[in-house]
Structure formats: structure tokens, C-alpha cells
Phi, psi and omega in degrees: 000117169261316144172161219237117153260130155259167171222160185250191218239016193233346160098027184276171185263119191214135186209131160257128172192148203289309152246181173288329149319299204290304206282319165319272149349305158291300160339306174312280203289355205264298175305337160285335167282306216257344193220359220261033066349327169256355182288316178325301189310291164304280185337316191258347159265353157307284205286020182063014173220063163287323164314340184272351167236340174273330199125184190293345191271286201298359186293285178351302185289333184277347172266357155296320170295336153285345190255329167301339171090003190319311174327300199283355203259292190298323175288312191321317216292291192323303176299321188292319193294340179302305188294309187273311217201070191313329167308297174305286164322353169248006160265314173313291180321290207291345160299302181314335172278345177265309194315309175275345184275322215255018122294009187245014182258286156325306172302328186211060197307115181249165153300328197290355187232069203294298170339349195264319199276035155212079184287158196273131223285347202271342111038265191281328190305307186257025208023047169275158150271120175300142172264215210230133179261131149285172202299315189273014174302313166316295183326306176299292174354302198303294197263005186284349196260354143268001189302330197247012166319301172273021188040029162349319183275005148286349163318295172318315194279347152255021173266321169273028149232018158274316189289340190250303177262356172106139191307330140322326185274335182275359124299336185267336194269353196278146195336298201296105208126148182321117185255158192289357189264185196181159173120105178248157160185161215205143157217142222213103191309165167301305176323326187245045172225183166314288205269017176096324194271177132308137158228164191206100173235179188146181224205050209294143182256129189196157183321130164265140175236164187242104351305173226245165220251306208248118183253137188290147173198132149258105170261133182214128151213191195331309188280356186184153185214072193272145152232145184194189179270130176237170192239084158356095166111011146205160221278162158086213181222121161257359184228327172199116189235123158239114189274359174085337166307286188254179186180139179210152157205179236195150168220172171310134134315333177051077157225135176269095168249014165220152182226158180242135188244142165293137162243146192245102194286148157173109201320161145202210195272003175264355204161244162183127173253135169229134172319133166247178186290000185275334206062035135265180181261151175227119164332127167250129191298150185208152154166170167225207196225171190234139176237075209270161181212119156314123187123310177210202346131142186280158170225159202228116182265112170295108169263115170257152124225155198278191159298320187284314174155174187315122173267118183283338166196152187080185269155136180291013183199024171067185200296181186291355188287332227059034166269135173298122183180123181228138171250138159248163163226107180235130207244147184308316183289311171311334233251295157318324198053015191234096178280015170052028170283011163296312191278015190267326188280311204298344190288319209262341164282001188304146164208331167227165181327313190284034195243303168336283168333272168298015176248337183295338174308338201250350151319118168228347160147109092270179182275122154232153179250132200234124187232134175224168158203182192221189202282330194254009164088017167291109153264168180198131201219132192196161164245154150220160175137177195259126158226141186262138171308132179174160159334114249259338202273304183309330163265033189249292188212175178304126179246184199278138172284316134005315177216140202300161169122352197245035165270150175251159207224052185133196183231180168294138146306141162294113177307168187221110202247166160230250193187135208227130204025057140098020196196146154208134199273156131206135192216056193042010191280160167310121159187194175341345196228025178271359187267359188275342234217166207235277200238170198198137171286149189305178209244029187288320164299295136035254185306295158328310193298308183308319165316307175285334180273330177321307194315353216193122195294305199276150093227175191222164172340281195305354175274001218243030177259326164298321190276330188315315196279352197302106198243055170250121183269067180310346184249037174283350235269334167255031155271319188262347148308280186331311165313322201280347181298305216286119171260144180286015189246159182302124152225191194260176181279118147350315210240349160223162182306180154307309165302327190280321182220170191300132143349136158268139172298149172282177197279142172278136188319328182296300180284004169279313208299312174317312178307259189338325187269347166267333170279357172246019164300159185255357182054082182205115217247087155274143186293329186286022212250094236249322175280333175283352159233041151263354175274320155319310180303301203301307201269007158300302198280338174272353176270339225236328182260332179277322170313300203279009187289141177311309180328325204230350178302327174298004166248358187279346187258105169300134162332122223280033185286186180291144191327315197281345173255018194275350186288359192241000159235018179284142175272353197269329167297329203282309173294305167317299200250024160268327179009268178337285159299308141012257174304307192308318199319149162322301195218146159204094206057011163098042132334161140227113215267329182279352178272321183286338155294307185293306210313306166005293215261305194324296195315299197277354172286338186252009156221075198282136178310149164302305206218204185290186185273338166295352177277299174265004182256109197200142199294143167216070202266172169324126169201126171314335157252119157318161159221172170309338175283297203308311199275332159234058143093348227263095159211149188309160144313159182207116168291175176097168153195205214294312193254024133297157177293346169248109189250106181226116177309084157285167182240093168313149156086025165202287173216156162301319202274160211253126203232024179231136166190190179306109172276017162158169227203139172183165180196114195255124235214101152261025133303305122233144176271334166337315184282357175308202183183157172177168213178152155204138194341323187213324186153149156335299223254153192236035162275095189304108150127034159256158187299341179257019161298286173237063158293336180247026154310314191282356175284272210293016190252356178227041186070014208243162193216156217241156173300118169278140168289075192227038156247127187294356191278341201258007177257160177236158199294144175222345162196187187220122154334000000 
């Protein structure tokens, strides 16, 4: 046997094979049959040259991926991994080698490979040719799909709204109030289940995309026998695995691990010089690259980079405005050469906690906080990954390159957490990785998951889809105090005198009606729920007023930075997901946050939404070609919302549909793993009209989850290597 594909009755991918090279191998290629359009994808946005088959939309990111150096970042991580860690790297090679056979497969499609006769149509769409992936191409995969992980680009956004509004708002604008992450997970002690054993469930949360961000796999040979969620386009399981011993998953860390420096650039006839904190000019590496877009005119990105690291933005001659203004980024695998995929074989070689442990030592990012336990009752609640030591200033905002003190001097220890009666949540809230981290997601997931699990002595697998599913919205709770103020009688304005400013008028019966049916709401945001999305309408119109309020205009125009970071300066998502603080704050900025609050409610009393909250609350995920459903829309309805435990994302006060959810569902049973469970958004296969495109949507859309499988005698067989 050189190796062997089975399929389960959901079309996941179950591989046998004698070694873990020959199996590595088999992944690629199994994944290329089953992916080979988004393997496409990710490939040409790793090297920066998706614009040459999507277009003029995709050019921003490739010229960030050019300018971040990402290409250049994986081969080096690949070459150090050659040198340190010769085992890995040749694992790594033989997926990339798996990888072209089953794209020369895909192109040229036989019987014996029925996944093969239906190659993916987008293909033809776009006359692209699958290319040829190198040995560091996963790597690149790897970070092109975390470079923005950790959000950097919140830097920019408090440094521009302390310059326009003062240094005072970047509190009020900050994560910890609803924040942009996502992503639960939960482990629940032997002591507190039916069987004795440990479970580990959760849910990470992320753009969903079509095809799906996380792929079901079973591997299996002589050294090991894993199934878990893998990430297209790189080998093994790195985020949530069950080895049948052990079982580990991971949610975001909220860890600052990149900092962005202002540089002060200036040609000269050799080149570009950037000032270093010594106060000399130092050579800066240069040259540039070429980008073609489909479509139009090639375009040509000039790359520098300093001593600190690839400059992302701006310029010896500033941003495109012509505001003086230069960015470097500088990130751990640059810095290092180490994209921490040492810790990918030892993971799948795992048999107890402590195994886990030490392969996580060798973690480098994203930053995760990580939770396992095994068979013999070995628990492990941790963070891992590379942070870096430096000032406290470097995590705020961009600081001057320019000047000493923003260097960095070393790495972090990863904290270490425990178990608080017999469960520990993570959910981005301040937790273990708070000595790490700037801003953390509110703590309403969290808290709920904790609450709920209090609720019940027991649990067992099968309990644990009530939790996934949960849509109770805690953080509605100063919107509907605010509500709860507003009376049907003349009274003066809450937030200035009487003298200063006019009376509010009373509230009109229609919107008295409004109130009083939101304040006896159960705050449970179901899609079949006519009050949650009048409650949503509400908190739209108040996002929506407080943005376009004068008070707050000087943040509304961003700065000319690239295209690819403005999502991280609109103000109107920034408000929306401050809410809280927002409403809450002592003062803001002499707002009258109760007059903006009724005028809200009057606006949605006199056009109250048609119908529940699944009607305009609806998946909307991602795909490199739009298709006729994306544009009109034809995607399901959806309960939950951002601070729920089915945290599926909306932007008030822009749009309802949710284009952040569960990107899978799983419950790891160390009891048996037979008993496990797992789901993901949409299907196996990221082929449109394959049966498995989408077969398991109606599971996860209605919280329910498919078996994992991993006796190979219950599979059927589909081809031989």
C-alpha cells in the first residue's frame, strides 16, 4: 500500500498511507481534487498575482503581499526549515507534490478519479491554468491567510481617531465592547461529563468563504491517526485534531505580535535611505515588481524595505494623497524565519497532553490560546505562539523608527491558565493572553458559555449544539436602558439642561408601542424573531446617527492609506462595534445620546422591518468570483449575531448580512472519538454541482452535526496511489 483514499457518507476525505511523507502527499493531492480552485486561489494571493485572473478588485491585496514581502517571507521560513528541521521539510515538499498531481488531475480528468470529472467550473470562467505549487507554497498559504490576523491595522485606526478626536476616543472606540473577533471554545473536565473523559468544543469564527476556510480530513498511518479541521493548502491539522488519545483547539489569542513604524525615507542616487534610531540614514533594500490586472494596464510596486521590515505604505514621497507618511511592518516570521510548522508533524504524533505541549512550544502564528486534554485525564489551557518584548508604546500605535526605544528585545513566555470548577471558556475575552494583547473581545461570549455550562452537573457530546447555538444578546442591554428612559410625556433632554436645549416632544404611540415590545423582548436574536429585528432596526438607526453626528466628523474621512486596510478606518463599522461604550460613556463629546436614541426609535416606528431577523440577517460569504446568488442575495437566512454565542456578524448601521460565522462546529469526545461531531458551512467538496458542495449546510444552519468516522471498514474506498 502506498496510499489509500476513503470517503464517509458527508464525501470528507479519510487517507491511509505507510508513511507520513506518502500521507503528506496524499493530502495535497486529495485536496487538489476536492479544492482545486481555492488551492488556486490562495496560491496566487500568497505571491501577490491574483489581479491577473480576478481583476482590478484584487489588486490592493497583491500589492500588499508585494509590498509585505509574503512570497519572500515563506521561501526563506522553508529554506531555515530545510536546514533545522530536514524531516518536516520534506513533508511539507511531498504535500506540494501531492498537490500538482492532483492538479494535473483536475485539468485532465480520468475514471479511475471520479472527484476528478468534475473539474471546477471557475476554471473555465476565468481561462486560468492550475500552476505549479513549490515546496514553501504552503507557507506562503499560511501567512498570507494570517498576515492580517492580528490586526495591525488597528493601530492606524487609533492613531487617526486620537488625531481627529482626541486621545480620550480610543477608549471609547476599543475592542473590549463589541469587537471584530470571534471564535469559542470550551473544555469541560472528566469530572463534569457523563463518561468521565473530557469534551472540547467550540466553534472558530471567520470570514466564511465558499469554499470553506477549514477542511474536514482523516489521516491516518503506521505513526499516527488523526482526524481533525485542516486549512487548504497546508499539510497535517494545526487548529483542532483528534489523535484519539488527545485532542487540542485553539480560538484567537487578541496578541499584538507586529508593530508598524513611521519611516522617514529619502531617495538618493544609490537608492532609498531610511533614518534609524542611531539618527543616521541607513540603506534601504529596493526594487520593484510588476503586477498584471486582468483587464487593464500592468502596474508597477516599488519594494523597500528598512531595518525594521517591509514598507506597506506611503512612501519617499508619502502616501498617494501626498501626505508625507511611511509604514514598515514588522512581523515575527520576517524577523525569524520561522513560521513555526516544526510544530505540525509533532502535533499529529501527539498521544498525551504533555506531547501536545511540547510541540506547541515551536508555535509561531497566529498567537492561540489553546486548549487539550487526553485519555488519562491530562489537561492543557495555554497560550502559543511568538510575541514579541518591546514597549508598551509599539502596541498602540505606529511609533517613529526614528527614534530609540520601539526595538525589540526578546520573546514573551506563553502564559499559562487552569480550570475553574471543572471547564475553561475561551472566547478572545481578557484572559490568559491579556499580558499579551492591547484590546480582547467583550466578554458576553465568554460569559454566557460559562453560565450555561454552570447550568448542568453532566454533559455529554450531544449536549453541546445547545451551546453552539445559543442566540441570547447581552450586550443589547444599554440600548434598551436608553430605551427604558424615553417616556410618552414632554420631558427636557437627559444629557443637557432644560434651559440649554428644547424639550423632546412625547413619544408617538407607534413608538411608545416599539419601545415597551423591545423592552419585553427576550433578547434572543432568532432568525424567525420579528422583535429582534426591530431590535437590530433600532440599533442600526442609532449607529447610523451617531456616525453622521458633527461631533464625530473629523473621523469620518480616512486617511489615503491602501485600499486593503480601509476596513479598519470606516467609521461607521467602528461605531457599531463601540456601541456599548459608546452609549455608556460619562460624556460624548456633548452628544445627547437620549435624543439620538428616540429620534432611532420614532425612524424605525414609522418603517418597522417586514419580516423576522432571518430576512435581512443572511449568510454572505466570500468567493473570488461572485456568482447569481451572491448578487441577489440567495443565501439562507441566519439567527445569532456578533455577541452571541452563534456569533454570526453583522455591521449595524451598514448592512445586516453576516459575512463573519462559524467556519465549523466540532466536539471532541475523549471518551471515544467515534462520538465526536463536526460540520462545517457548507460541504467536502468546493466543487459547485458536486454533492458535497453543499450537503452539510442544512446541519449547520440548523445547529446539528455530522459523525466523525474513523473505522475505515464503515468507508468506501475511492482510489489507490
Amino acid at each position: 500500500m502506498s496510499a489509500e483514499t476513503y470517503r464517509d457518507a458527508w464525501g470528507i476525505p479519510h487517507l491511509r498511507a505507510d508513511t507520513p511523507r506518502e500521507l503528506a502527499r496524499a493530502q495535497g493531492r486529495v485536496t487538489a481534487r476536492d479544492r482545486a480552485w481555492q488551492l488556486e486561489v490562495e496560491r496566487h494571493r500568497a505571491q501577490g498575482t491574483s489581479a491577473s485572473f480576478l481583476g482590478p478588485e484584487a489588486l490592493s491585496w497583491d500589492r500588499l503581499a508585494r509590498r509585505a514581502r509574503l512570497a519572500d517571507t515563506a521561501r526563506r521560513c522553508f529554506t531555515a526549515l530545510e536546514q533545522k528541521d530536514p524531516e518536516t521539510a520534506a513533508w511539507v515538499r511531498a504535500y506540494a507534490d501531492g498537490v500538482n498531481e492532483g492538479l494535473t488531475e483536475t485539468t485532465h480528468p480520468t475514471s479511475t478519479h471520479p472527484a476528478s470529472t468534475h473539474p471546477a467550473p471557475e476554471f473555465a470562467r476565468t481561462g486560468l491554468a492550475p500552476g505549479h505549487w513549490d515546496p514553501w507554497t504552503p507557507l506562503g498559504v499560511w501567512l498570507a491567510t494570517h498576515i492580517l490576523f492580528a490586526g495591525f491595522p488597528a493601530k492606524l485606526w487609533r492613531e487617526h481617531v486620537a488625531t481627529h478626536l482626541g486621545p480620550e476616543a480610543v477608549a471609547l472606540f476599543a475592542a473590549d465592547g463589541p469587537g471584530t473577533a470571534g471564535s469559542n471554545g470550551w473544555l469541560v473536565s472528566g469530572e463534569r461529563t457523563t463518561t468521565g473523559h473530557a469534551l472540547i468544543a467550540g466553534d472558530p469564527h471567520r470570514f466564511i468563504e465558499d469554499p470553506g476556510v477549514y477542511q474536514q480530513i482523516h489521516l491516518s498511518c503506521p505513526e499516527f491517526d488523526v482526524v481533525g479541521l485542516a486549512v487548504p493548502g497546508v499539510p497535517g491539522v494545526a487548529h483542532f485534531g483528534h489523535t484519539g488519545t488527545v485532542a487540542w483547539a485553539i480560538t484567537n489569542a487578541m496578541a499584538d505580535y507586529q508593530d508598524l513604524y513611521r519611516e522617514r525615507l529619502r531617495r538618493t542616487g544609490a537608492g532609498v535611505e531610511a533614518l534609524g534610531p542611531d539618527g543616521t540614514w541607513h540603506r534601504a533594500a529596493r526594487h520593484t515588481e510588476t503586477i498584471h490586472v486582468a483587464g487593464e494596464d500592468t502596474v508597477e510596486v516599488e519594494i523597500i524595505e528598512t531595518d525594521r521590515g517591509p514598507v506597506i505604505a506611503g512612501g519617499p514621497e508619502g502616501l498617494d494623497d501626498g501626505t508625507p507618511a511611511a509604514l514598515s511592518l514588522r512581523y515575527p516570521p520576517r524577523v525569524t524565519a520561522d513560521l513555526g510548522f516544526g510544530a505540525l508533524l509533532p502535533l499529529l504524533r501527539a498521544r498525551r497532553v504533555a506531547d501536545v505541549d511540547r510541540a506547541l512550544d515551536a508555535w509561531a502564528e497566529p498567537v492561540n490560546v489553546v486548549q487539550a486534554a487526553d485519555t488519562e485525564g491530562g489537561l492543557l489551557h495555554r497560550v502559543a505562539g511568538r510575541v514579541p518584548v518591546r514597549p508598551a508604546a509599539n502596541g498602540l500605535r505606529p511609533v517613529p523608527a526614528w527614534e530609540p526605544g520601539h526595538e525589540w528585545t526578546g520573546w514573551h513566555t506563553p502564559p499559562r491558565a487552569g480550570l475553574t470548577e471543572g471547564v475553561a471558556v475561551m472566547a478572545n475575552q481578557r484572559g490568559p493572553s491579556t499580558p499579551l494583547g492591547v484590546e480582547f473581545a467583550a466578554p458576553h461570549r465568554a460569559d454566557r458559555i460559562a453560565a450555561l455550562l454552570a447550568g448542568k452537573e453532566r454533559w455529554s457530546a450531544t449536549d453541546m449544539p445547545a451551546i453552539h447555538t445559543d442566540t441570547h444578546l447581552a450586550s443589547a442591554t444599554p440600548l434598551l436602558d436608553h430605551l427604558a428612559t424615553l417616556t410618552t410625556e414632554t420631558t427636557a433632554t437627559t444629557e443637557t439642561t432644560a434651559t440649554t436645549a428644547p424639550p423632546l416632544t412625547p413619544l408617538t404611540p407607534k413608538a411608545a408601542a416599539l419601545r415597551d415590545r423591545l423592552l419585553a423582548w427576550d433578547r434572543r436574536m432568532d432568525a424567525d424573531s420579528a422583535d429582534a429585528a426591530a431590535y437590530a432596526a433600532v440599533r442600526s438607526a442609532v449607529v447610523r446617527r451617531l456616525a453622521a453626528h458633527p461631533a464625530l466628523a473629523p473621523a469620518a474621512v480616512a486617511p489615503a492609506y491602501p485600499e486593503v486596510l480601509q476596513p479598519w478606518l470606516a467609521l461607521v463599522p467602528r461605531v457599531a462595534y463601540a456601541l456599548e461604550h459608546l452609549l455608556r460613556a460619562d460624556d460624548l463629546y456633548g452628544i445627547d445620546r437620549a435624543a439620538t436614541v428616540r429620534a432611532a426609535l420614532e425612524e424605525i416606528a414609522g418603517r418597522p422591518p417586514a419580516g423576522p431577523w432571518g430576512d435581512t440577517h443572511r449568510l454572505a460569504p466570500w468567493r473570488a468570483l461572485p456568482t447569481a446568488a451572491t448578487a441577489h442575495g440567495d443565501e439562507p437566512g441566519l439567527s445569532g449575531d456578533h455577541d452571541c454565542v452563534l456569533c454570526t456578524s453583522p455591521v449595524p448601521g451598514l448592512t445586516d448580512r453576516a459575512a463573519r460565522g462559524p467556519a465549523a462546529r466540532y466536539v471532541w469526545d475523549l471518551a471515544d472519538r467515534e462520538n465526536s461531531r463536526w460540520v462545517v458551512p457548507h460541504g467536502a467538496s468546493g466543487v459547485p454541482g458536486s454533492p458535497h458542495h453543499r450537503d452539510q449546510q442544512p446541519l449547520w444552519l440548523d445547529g446539528e452535526l455530522a459523525p466523525v468516522v474513523t473505522d475505515f471498514d464503515r468507508l468506501t474506498k475511492e482510489s489507490d496511489d
